[in-house]
N, C-alpha and C positions, 0 to 999 in steps of 0.2 A: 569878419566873414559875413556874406551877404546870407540869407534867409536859405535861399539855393544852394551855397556853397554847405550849409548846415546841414540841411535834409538832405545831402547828396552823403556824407562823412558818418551822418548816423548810419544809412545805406551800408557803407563801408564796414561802421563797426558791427553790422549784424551780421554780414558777411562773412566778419574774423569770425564772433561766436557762433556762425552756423558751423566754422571749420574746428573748433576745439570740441574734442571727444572727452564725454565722460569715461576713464580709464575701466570702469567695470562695467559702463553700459555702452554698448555700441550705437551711441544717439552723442547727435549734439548738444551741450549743454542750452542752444538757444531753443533746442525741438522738446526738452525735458522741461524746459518752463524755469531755469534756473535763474534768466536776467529777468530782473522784475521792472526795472528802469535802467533809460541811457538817454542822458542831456549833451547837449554842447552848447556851450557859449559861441558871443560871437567871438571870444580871442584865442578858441580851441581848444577850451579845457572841456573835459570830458568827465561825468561823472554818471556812474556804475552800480547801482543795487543788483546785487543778486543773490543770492541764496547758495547753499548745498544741499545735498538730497537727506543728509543726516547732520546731526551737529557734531558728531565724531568721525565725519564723511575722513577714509585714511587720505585724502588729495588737501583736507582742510586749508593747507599752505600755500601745499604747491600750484594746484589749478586757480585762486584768483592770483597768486602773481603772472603764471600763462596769461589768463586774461589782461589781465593789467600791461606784459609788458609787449604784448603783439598790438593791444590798439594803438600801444605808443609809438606804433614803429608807423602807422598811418601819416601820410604826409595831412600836416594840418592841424596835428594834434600838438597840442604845446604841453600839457598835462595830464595826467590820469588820474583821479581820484575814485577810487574801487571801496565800496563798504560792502561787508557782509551783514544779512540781518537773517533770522529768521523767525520772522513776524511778517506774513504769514507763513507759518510751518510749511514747507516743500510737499504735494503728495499728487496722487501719479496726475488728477485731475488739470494742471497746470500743462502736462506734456501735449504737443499738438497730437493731430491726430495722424501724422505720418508717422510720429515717434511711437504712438501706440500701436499703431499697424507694422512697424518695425520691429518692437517686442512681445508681437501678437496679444497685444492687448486689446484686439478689438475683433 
């Protein structure tokens, strides 16, 4: 993959997580500040830091495999490799400021 064809696919996968809804917050997980990183190589593999808003967050499971398994469906993508961390801890400072203005945080 050329340099272009990279930063065209990152494009992409920010696009998938602007479209994945935190099930209790009516915000995108990318507008809540949840993906902290997203790389791509040039052979398509994909790797993913992001966070949950709680370490007992109830989606713990099921939202990074959402994540994980829609960027795989990106043409280009050959792999997904998704880590959770939370270092640094999630808090509201992180969300853009549509998302704050979305839950009248601002």
């Amino acid at each position: 993959m050329t340099k272009d064809e990279i930063r065209i696919l990152e494009e992409k996968i920010i696009n998938v997580c602007k479209n994945i809804f935190d099930p209790e917050i009516p915000v995108s997980i990318y507008e809540l500040g949840l993906i902290y990183e997203t790389k791509v190589s040039e052979d398509g593999k994909v790797e993913i830091l992001m966070t949950l808003t709680t370490p007992n967050c109830p989606v713990a499971e099921s939202l990074p495999a959402q994540v994980k398994e829609e960027i795989g469906y990106l043409t280009g993508v050959t792999e997904v490799d998704l880590e959770i961390t939370f270092e640094p801890p999630w808090d509201q400072e992180m969300m853009s400021e549509e998302a704050k203005l979305e839950l009248g945080l601002l």
